[in-house]
N, CA and C atoms as a LAMMPS dump frame, in Angstrom:
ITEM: TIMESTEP
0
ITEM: NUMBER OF ATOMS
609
ITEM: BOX BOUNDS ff ff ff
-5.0000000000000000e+02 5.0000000000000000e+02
-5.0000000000000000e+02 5.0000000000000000e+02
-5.0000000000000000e+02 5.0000000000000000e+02
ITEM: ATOMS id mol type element x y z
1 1 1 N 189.081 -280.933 364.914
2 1 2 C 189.722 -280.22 366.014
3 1 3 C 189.996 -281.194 367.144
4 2 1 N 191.278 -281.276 367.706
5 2 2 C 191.854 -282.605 368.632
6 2 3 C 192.261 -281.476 369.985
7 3 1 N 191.374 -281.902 370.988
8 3 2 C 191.215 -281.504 372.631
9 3 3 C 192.603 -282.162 372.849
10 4 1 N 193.233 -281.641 373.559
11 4 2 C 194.121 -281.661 374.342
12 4 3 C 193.945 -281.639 375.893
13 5 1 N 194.262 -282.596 376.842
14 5 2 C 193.825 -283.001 378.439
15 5 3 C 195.359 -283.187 379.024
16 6 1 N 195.558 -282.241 379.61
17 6 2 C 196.915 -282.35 380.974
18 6 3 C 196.177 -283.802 381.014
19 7 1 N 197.8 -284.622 381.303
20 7 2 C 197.28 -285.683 382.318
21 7 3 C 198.149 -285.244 383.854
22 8 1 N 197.52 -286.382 384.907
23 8 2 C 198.236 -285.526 386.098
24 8 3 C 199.401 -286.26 386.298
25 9 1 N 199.74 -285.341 387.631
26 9 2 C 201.002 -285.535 387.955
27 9 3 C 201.476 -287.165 387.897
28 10 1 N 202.671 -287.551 387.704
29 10 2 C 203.157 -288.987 387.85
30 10 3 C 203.609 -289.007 389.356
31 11 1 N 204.057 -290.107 389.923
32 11 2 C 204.607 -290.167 391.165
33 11 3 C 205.871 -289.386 391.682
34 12 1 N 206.596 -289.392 390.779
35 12 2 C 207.482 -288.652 390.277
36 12 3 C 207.293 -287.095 390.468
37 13 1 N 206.507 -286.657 389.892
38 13 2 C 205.657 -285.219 389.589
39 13 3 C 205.248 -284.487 391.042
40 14 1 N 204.512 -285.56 391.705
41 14 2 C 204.109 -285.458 393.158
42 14 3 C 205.429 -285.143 393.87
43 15 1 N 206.275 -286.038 393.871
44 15 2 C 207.459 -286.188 395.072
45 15 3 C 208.211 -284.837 394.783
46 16 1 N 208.596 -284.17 393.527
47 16 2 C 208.825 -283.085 393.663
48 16 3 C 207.972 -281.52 394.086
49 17 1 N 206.794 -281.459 393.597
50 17 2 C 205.788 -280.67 394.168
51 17 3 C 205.458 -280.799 395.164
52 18 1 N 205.816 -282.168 396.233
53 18 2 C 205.781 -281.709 397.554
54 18 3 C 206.999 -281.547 397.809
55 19 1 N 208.501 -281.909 397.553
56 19 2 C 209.795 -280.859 398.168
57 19 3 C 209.443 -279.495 397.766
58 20 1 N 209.078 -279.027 396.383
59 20 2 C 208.862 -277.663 396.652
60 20 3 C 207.841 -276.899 397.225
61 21 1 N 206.779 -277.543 397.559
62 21 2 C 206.193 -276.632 398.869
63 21 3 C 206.725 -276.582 400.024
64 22 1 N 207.468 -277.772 400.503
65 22 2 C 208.011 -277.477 401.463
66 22 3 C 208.915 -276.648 401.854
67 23 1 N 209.99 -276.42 400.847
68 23 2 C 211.04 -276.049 400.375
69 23 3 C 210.958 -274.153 400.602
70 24 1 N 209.666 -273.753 399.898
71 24 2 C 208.991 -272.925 400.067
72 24 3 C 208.528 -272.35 401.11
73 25 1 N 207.784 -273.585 402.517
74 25 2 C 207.242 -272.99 402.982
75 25 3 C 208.005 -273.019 404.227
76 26 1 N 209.706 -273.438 404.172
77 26 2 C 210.805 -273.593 404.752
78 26 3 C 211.116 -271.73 404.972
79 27 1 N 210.979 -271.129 403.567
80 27 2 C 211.541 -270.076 403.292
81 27 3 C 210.589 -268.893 403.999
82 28 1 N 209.222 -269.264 403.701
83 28 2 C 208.279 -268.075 404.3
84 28 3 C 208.961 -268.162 405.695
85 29 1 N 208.882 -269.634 406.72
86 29 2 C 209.141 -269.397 408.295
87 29 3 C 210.585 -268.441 408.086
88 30 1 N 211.479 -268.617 407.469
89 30 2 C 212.765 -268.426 407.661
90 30 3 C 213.17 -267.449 407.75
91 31 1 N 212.037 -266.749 406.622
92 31 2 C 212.012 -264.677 406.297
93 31 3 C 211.631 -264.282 407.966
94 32 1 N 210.744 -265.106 408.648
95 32 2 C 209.842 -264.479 409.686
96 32 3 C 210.666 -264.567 410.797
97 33 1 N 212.049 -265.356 410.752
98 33 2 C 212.654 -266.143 411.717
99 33 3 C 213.715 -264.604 411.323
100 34 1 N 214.206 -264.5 410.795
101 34 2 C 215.264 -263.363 410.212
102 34 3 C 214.764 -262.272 410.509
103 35 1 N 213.833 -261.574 410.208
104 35 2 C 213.032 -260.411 410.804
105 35 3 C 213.055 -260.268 412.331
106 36 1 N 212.684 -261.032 412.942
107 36 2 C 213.081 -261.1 413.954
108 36 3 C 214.038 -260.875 414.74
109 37 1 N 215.29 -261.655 414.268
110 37 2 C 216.972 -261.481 414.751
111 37 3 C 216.837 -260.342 414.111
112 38 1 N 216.839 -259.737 412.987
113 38 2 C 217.294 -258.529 412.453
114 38 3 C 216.935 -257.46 413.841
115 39 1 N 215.592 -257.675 413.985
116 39 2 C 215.245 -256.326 415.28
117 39 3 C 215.911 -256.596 416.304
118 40 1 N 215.846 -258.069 416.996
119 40 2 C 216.686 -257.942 418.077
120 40 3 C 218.384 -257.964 418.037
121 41 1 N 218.866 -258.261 416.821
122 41 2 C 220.268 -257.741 416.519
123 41 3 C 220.359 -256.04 416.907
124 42 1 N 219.504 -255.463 416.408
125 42 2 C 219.578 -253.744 416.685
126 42 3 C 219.286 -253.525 418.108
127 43 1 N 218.442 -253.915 418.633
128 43 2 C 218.155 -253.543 420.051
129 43 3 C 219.031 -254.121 420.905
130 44 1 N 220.054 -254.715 420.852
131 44 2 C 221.003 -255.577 421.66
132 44 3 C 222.181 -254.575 421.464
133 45 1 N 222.344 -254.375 420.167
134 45 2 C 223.545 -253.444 419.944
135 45 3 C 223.354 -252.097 420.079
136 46 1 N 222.174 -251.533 420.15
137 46 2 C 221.987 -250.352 420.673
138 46 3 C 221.699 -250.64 422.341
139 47 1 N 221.063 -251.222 422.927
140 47 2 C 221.293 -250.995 424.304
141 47 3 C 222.734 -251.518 424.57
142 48 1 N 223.23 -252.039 424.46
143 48 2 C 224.927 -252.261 424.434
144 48 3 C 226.128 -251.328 424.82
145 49 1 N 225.751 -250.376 423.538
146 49 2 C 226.118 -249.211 423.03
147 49 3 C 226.431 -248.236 423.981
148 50 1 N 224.915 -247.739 424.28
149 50 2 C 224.384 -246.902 424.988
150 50 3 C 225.029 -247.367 426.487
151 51 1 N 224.706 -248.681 427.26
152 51 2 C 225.318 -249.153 428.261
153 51 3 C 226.691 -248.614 428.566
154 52 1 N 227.417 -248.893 427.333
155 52 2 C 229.215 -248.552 427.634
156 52 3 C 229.067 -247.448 427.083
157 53 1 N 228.801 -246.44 426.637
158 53 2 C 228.829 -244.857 427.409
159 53 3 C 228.571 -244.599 428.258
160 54 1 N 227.422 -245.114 428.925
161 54 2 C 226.889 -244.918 430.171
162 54 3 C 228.382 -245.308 431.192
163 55 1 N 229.224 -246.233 430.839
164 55 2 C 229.718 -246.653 432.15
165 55 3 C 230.959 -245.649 432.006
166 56 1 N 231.32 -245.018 430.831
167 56 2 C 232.627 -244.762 430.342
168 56 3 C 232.935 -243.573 431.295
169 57 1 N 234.368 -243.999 431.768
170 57 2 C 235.003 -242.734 432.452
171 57 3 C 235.667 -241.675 431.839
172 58 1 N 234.764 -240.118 432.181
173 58 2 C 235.488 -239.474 431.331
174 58 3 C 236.618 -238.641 431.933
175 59 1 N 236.938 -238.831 432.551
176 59 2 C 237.713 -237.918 434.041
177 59 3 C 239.256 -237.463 433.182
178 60 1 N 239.291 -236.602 432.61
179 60 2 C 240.51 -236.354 432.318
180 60 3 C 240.973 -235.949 430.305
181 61 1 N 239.392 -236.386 429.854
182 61 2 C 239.249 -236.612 428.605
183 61 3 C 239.011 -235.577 427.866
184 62 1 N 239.635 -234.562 426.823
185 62 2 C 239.006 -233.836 426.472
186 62 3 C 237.735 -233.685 426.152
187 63 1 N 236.79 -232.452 426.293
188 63 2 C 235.785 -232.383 426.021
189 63 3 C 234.842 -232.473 424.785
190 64 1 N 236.212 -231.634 423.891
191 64 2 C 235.475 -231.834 422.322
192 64 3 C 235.681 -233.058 421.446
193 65 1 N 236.534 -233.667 422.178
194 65 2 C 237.569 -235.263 421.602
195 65 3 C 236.03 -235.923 422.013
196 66 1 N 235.793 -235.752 423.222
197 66 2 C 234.823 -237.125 423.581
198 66 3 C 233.308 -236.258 422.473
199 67 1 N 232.88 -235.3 422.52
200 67 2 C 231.545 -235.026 422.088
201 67 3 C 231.532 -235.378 420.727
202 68 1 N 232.579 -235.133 420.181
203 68 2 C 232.899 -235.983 418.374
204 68 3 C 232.913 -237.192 418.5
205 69 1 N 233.579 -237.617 419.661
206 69 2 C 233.498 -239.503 419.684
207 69 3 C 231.443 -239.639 419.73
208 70 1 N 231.203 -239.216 420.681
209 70 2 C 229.858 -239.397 420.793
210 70 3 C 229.279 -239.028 420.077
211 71 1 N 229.24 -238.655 418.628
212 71 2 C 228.427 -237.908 417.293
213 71 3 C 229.199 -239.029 416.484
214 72 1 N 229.86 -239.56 416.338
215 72 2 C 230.062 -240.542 415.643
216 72 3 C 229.557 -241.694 415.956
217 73 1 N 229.432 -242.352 417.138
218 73 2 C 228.683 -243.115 417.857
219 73 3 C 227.385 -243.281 417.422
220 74 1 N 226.639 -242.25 417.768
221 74 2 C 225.232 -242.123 417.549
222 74 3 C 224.74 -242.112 416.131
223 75 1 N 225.618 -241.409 415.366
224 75 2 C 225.711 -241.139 413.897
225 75 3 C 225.683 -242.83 413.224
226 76 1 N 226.368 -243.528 413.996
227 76 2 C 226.032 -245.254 413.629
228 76 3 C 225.64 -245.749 413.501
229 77 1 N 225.166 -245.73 415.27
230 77 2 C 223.521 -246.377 415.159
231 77 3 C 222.161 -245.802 414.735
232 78 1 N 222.364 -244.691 413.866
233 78 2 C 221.41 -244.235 412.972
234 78 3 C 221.681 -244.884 411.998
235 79 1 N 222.403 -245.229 411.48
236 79 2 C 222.59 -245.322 410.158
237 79 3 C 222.449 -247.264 410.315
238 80 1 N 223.096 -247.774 411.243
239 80 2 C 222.452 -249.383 411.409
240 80 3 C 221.077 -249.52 411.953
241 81 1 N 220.262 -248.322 412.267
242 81 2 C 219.022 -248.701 412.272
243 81 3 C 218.236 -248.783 410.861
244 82 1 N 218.671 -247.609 410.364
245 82 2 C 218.332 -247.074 408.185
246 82 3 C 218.249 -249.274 407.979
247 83 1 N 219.782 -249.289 408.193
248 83 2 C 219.799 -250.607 407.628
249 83 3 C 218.556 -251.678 408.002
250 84 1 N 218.714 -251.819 409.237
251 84 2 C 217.713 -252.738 409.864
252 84 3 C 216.188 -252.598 409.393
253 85 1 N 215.994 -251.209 409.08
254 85 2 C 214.945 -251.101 408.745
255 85 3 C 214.524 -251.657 406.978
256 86 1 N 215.852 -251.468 406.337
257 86 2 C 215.888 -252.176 404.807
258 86 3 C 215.494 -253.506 405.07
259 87 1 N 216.262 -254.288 406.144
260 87 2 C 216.412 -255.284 406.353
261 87 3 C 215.038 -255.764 406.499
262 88 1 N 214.168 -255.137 406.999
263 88 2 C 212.976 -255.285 407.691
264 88 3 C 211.836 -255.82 406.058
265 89 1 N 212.124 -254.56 405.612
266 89 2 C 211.368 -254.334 404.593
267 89 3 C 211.766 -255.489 403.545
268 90 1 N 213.04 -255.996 403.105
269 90 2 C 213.214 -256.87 402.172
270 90 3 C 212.878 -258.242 402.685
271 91 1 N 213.027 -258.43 404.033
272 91 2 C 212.409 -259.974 404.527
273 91 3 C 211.05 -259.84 404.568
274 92 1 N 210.086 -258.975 404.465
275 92 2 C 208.952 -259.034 404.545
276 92 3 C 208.183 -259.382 403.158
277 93 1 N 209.112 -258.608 402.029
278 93 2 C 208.806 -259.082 400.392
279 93 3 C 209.261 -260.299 400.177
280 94 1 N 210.674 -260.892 400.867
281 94 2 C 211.108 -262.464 400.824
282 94 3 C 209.564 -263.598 401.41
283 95 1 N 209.084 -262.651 402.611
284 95 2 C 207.914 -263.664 402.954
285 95 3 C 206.733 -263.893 402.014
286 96 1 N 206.424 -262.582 401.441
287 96 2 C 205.126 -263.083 400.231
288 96 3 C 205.647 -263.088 399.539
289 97 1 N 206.718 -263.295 399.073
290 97 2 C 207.043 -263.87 397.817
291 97 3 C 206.97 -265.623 398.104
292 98 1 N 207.184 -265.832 399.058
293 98 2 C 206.929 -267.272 399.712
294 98 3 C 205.854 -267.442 399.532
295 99 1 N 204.796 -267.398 400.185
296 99 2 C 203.627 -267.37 400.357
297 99 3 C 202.752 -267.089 398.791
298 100 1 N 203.081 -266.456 397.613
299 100 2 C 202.805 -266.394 396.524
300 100 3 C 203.112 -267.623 395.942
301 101 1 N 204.301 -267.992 395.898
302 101 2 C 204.858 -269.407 395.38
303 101 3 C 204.213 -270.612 396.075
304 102 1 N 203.412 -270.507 397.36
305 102 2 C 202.933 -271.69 397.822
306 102 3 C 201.288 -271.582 397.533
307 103 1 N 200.571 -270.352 397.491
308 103 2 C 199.405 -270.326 396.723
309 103 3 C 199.584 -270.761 395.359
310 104 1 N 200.417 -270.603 394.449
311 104 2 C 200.576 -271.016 392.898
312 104 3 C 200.197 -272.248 392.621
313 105 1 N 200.974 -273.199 393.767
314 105 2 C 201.199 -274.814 393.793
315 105 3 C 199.864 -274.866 394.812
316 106 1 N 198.813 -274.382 395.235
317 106 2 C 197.926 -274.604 395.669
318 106 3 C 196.652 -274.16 394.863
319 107 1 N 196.689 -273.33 393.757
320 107 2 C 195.842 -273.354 393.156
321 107 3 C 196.12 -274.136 391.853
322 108 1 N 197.025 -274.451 392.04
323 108 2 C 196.613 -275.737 390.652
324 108 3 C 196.263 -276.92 390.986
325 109 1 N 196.466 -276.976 392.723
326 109 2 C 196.022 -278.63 393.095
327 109 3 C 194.035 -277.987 393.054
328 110 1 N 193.666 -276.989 392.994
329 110 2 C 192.497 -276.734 393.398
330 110 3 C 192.221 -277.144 391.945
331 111 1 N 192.71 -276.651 391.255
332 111 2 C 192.033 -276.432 389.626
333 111 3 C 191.964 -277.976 389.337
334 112 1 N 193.215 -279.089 390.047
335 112 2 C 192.806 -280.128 389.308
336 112 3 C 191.63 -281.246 390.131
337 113 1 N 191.44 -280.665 391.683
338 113 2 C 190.208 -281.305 392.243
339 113 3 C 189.644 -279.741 392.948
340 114 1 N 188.442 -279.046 392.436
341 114 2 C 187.749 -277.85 393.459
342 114 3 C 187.581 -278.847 394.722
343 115 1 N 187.517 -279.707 394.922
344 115 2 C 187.281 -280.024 396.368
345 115 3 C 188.039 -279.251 397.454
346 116 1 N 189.141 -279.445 397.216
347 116 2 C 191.055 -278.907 397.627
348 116 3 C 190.324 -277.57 398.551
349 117 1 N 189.643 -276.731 397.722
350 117 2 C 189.577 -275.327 397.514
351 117 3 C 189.119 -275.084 399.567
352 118 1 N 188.355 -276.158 400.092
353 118 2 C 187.85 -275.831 401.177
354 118 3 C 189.305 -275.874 402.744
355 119 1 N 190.393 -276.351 402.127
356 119 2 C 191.17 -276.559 403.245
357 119 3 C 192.183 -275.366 403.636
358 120 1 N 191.953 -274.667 402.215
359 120 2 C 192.946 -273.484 402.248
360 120 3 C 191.998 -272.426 402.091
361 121 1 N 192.841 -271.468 403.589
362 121 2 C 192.261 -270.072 403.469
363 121 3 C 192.783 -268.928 402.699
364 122 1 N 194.219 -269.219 402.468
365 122 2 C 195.067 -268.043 402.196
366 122 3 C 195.29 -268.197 400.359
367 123 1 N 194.808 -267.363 399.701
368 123 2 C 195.153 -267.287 398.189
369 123 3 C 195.503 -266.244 397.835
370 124 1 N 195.93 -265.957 396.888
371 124 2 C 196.638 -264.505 396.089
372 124 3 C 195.802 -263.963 396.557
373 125 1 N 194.568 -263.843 396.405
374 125 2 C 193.532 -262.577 396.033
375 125 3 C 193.489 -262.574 397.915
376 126 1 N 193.703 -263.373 399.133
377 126 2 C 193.568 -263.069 400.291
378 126 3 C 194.993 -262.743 401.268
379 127 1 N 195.846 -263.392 400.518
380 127 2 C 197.367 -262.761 401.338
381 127 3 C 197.324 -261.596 401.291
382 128 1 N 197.771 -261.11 402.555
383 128 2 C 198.135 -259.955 403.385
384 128 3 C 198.914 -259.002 402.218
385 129 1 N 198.526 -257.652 402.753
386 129 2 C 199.386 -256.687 402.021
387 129 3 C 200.236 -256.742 402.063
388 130 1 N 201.796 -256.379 401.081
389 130 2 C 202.912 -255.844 401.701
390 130 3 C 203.038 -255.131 402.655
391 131 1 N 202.05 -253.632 402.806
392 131 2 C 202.341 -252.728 404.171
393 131 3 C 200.701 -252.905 404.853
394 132 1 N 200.654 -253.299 405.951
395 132 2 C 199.937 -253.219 407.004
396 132 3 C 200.306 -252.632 407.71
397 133 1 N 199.349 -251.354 408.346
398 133 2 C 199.377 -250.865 409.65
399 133 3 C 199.839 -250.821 411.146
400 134 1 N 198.457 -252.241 411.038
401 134 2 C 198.357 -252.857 412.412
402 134 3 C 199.566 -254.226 412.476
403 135 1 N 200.121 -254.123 411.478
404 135 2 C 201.544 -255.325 411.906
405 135 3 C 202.311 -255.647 412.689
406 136 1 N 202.8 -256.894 412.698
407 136 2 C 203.822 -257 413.727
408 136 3 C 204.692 -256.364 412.898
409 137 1 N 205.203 -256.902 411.924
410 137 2 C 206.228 -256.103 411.313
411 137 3 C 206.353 -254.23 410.991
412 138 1 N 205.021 -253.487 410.906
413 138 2 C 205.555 -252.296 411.349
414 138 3 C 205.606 -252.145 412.489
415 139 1 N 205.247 -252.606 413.247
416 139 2 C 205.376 -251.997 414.98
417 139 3 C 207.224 -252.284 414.957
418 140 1 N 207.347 -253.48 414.716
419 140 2 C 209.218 -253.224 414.547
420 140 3 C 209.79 -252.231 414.032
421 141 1 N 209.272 -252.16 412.872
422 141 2 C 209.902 -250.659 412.036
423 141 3 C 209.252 -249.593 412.92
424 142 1 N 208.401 -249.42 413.576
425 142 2 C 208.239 -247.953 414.434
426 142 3 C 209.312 -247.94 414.877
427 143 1 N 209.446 -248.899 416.11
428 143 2 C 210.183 -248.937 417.208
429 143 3 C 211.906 -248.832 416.988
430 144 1 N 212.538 -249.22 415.423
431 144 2 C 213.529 -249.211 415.363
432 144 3 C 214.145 -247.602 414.988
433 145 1 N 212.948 -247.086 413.971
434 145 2 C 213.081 -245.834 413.358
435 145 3 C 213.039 -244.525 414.424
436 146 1 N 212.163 -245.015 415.159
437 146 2 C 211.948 -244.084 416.752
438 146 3 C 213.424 -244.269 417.329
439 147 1 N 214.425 -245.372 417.746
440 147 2 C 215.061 -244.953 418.091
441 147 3 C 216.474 -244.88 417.212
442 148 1 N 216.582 -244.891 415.885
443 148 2 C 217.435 -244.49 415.092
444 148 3 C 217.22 -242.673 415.031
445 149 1 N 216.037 -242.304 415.186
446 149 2 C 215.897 -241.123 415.291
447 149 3 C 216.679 -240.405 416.463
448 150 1 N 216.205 -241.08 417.471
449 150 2 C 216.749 -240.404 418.474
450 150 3 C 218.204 -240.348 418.685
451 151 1 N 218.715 -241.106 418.148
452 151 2 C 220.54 -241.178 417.951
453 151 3 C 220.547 -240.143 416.763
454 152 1 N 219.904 -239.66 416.011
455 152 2 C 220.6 -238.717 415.03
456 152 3 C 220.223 -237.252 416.285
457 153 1 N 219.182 -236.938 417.271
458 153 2 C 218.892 -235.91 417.941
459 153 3 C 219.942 -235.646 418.598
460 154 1 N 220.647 -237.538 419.256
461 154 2 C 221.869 -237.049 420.149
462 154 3 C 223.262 -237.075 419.298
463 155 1 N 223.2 -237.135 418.413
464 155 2 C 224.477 -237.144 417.531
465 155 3 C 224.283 -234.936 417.255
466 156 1 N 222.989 -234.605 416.869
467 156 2 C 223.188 -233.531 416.851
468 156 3 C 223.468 -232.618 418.016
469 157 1 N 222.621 -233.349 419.341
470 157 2 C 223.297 -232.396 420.479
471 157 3 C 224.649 -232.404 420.801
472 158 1 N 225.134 -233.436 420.59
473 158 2 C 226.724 -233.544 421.525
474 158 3 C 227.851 -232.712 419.868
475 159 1 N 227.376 -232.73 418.772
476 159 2 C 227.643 -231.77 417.94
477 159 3 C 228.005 -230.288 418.241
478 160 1 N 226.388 -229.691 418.514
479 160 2 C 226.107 -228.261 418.864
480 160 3 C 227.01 -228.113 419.906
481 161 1 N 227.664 -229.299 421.39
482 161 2 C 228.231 -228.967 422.617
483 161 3 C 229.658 -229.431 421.949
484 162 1 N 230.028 -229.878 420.772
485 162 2 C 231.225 -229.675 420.386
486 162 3 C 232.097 -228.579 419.909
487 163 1 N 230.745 -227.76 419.513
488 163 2 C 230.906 -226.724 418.512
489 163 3 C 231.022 -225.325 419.095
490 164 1 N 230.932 -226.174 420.712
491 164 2 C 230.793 -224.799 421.916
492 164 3 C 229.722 -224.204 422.387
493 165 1 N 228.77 -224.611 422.028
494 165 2 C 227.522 -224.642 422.563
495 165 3 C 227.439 -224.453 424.531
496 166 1 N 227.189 -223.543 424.969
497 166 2 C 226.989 -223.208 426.539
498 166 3 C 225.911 -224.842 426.747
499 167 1 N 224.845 -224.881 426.184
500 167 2 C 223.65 -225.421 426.466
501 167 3 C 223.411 -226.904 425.669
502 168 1 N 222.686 -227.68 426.147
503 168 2 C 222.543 -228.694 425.162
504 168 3 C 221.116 -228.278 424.668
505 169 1 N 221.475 -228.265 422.988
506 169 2 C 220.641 -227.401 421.691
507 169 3 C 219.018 -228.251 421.878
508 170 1 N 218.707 -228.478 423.219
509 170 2 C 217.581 -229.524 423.079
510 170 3 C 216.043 -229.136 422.263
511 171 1 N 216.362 -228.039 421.824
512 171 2 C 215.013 -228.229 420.561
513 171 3 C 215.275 -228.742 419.642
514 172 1 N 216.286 -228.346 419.195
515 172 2 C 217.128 -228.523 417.866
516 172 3 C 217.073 -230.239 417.475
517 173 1 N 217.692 -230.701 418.734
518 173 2 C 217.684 -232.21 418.534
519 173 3 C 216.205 -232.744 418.75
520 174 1 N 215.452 -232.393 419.271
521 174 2 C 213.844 -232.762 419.1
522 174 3 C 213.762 -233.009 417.858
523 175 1 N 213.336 -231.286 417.279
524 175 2 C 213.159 -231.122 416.25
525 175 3 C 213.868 -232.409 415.011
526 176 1 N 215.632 -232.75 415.23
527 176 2 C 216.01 -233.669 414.775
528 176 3 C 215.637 -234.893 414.529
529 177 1 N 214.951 -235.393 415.91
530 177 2 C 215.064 -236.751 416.145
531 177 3 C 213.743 -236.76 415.175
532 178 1 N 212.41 -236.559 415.648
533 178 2 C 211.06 -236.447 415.282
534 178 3 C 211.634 -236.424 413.653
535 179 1 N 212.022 -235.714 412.779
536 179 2 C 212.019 -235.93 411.598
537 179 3 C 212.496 -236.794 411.026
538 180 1 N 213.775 -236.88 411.756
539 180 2 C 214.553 -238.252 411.523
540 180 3 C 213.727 -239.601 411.697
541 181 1 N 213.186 -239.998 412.49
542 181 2 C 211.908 -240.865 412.73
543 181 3 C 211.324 -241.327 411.878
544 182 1 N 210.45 -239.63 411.15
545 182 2 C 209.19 -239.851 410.181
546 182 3 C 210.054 -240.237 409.017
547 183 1 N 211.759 -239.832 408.625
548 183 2 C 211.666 -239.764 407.163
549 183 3 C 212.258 -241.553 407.255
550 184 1 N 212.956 -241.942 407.907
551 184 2 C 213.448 -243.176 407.884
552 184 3 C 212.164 -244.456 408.163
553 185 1 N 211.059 -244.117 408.479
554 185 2 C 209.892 -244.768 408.766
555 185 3 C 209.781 -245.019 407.561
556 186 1 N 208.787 -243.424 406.951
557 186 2 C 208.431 -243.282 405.879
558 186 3 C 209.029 -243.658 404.669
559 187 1 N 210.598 -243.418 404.509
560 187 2 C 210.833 -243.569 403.27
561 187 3 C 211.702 -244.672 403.045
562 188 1 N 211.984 -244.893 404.588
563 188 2 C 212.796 -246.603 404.861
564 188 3 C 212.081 -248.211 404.607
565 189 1 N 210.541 -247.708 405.095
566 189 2 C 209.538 -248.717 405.052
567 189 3 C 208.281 -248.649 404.694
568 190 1 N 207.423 -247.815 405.173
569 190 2 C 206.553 -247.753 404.291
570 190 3 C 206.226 -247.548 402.829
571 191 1 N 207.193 -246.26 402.32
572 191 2 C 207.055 -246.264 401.167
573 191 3 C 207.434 -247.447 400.204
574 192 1 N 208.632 -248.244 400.074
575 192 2 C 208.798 -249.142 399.358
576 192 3 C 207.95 -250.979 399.322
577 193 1 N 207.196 -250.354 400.844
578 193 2 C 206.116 -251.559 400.59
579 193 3 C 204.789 -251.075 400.061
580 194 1 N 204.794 -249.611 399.924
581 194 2 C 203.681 -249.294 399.751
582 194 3 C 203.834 -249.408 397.817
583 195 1 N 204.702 -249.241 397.415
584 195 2 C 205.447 -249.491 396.087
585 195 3 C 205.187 -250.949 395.628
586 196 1 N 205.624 -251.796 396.225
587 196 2 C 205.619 -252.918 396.421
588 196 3 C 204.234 -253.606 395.848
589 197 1 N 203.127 -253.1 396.879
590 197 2 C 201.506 -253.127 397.077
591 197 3 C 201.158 -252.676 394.974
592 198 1 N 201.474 -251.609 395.387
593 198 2 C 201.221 -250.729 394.093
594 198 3 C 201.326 -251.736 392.618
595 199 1 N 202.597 -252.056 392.336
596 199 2 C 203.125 -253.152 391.699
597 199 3 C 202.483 -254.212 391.097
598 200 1 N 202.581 -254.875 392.526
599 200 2 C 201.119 -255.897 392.563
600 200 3 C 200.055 -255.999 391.768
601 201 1 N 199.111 -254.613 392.059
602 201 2 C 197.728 -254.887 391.746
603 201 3 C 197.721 -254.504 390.234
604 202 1 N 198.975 -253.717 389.881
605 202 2 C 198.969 -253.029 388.57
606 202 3 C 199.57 -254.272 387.608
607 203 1 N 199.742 -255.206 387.896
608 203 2 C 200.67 -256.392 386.911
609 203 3 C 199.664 -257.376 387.002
């Protein structure tokens, strides 16, 4: 019976296993760098938004012309928050998927000296969940879904005052926004990292 022994890396071997950690760990910052712009892309264009209605003169404008303009409006930036919030969620799987690929190439430098093992804290079995709680990254997804919500509440009030409404329907759009909130939270971000998580431990 003839043992078989990896020999190690050549110089060669090295110079590429360190471009691809780097390469790699180019990509984790880059997801974190993108997440970022992604939220403040939305919050720029929604206070924006909101700004030039605020300034818009309506003096002369029909009433139901402008309350449809303004339900389409709002109806938008619901729907580019939905996005932002995808957005949120797929750069966050782009980051451990980074971070998986740079533990890989770190546990084989361990396997070929255990010494290695003391400089690194972060390994498969210790990287972060896909969905955390206490995150920076959900506190973004609150904050975006909270106010994608609230543009579907005012897309439904200026609706109800299109539709002839005496009053603005303000339960109605409560009631709107608040669900709108939980389901675009819930089923925008948590759930598919919670999927994600799931995945994981089962493979």
């Amino acid at each position: 019976m003839t043992m078989t022994t990896e020999k190690p890396p050549n110089d060669l071997a090295r110079s590429i296993i360190a471009a691809e950690y780097g390469y790699v760990a180019q990509t984790a910052f880059q997801a974190n760098e993108d997440r970022a712009r992604a939220w403040q892309y939305f919050f720029v264009t929604f206070a924006t938004l909101i700004a030039a209605l605020l300034s818009t003169q309506v003096e002369g404008i029909d009433q139901r012309q402008l309350y449809l303009t303004f339900v389409v409006i709002f109806t938008l930036l619901a729907a580019l928050g939905l996005i932002t919030i995808l957005q949120l969620v797929r750069l966050r799987q782009a980051w451990l998927e980074s971070v998986r690929a740079m533990n890989q190439i770190k546990a084989r430098l361990v396997a070929d000296d255990p010494a290695l093992a003391a400089y690194f804290r972060w390994t498969n079995d210790t990287v972060p969940t896909p969905f955390k709680l206490r995150s920076f990254g959900f506190l973004q997804a609150v904050s975006v879904a909270l106010l994608s919500g609230l543009a579907v509440g005012a897309a439904v009030a200026f609706a109800g005052l299109a539709r002839g409404a005496g009053v603005v329907p303000w339960g109605l759009s409560l009631v709107t926004a608040s669900l709108s909130s939980a389901l675009i939270l819930g089923l925008g971000y948590v759930w598919p990292l919670r999927a994600t998580t799931q995945s994981k431990t089962t493979s």
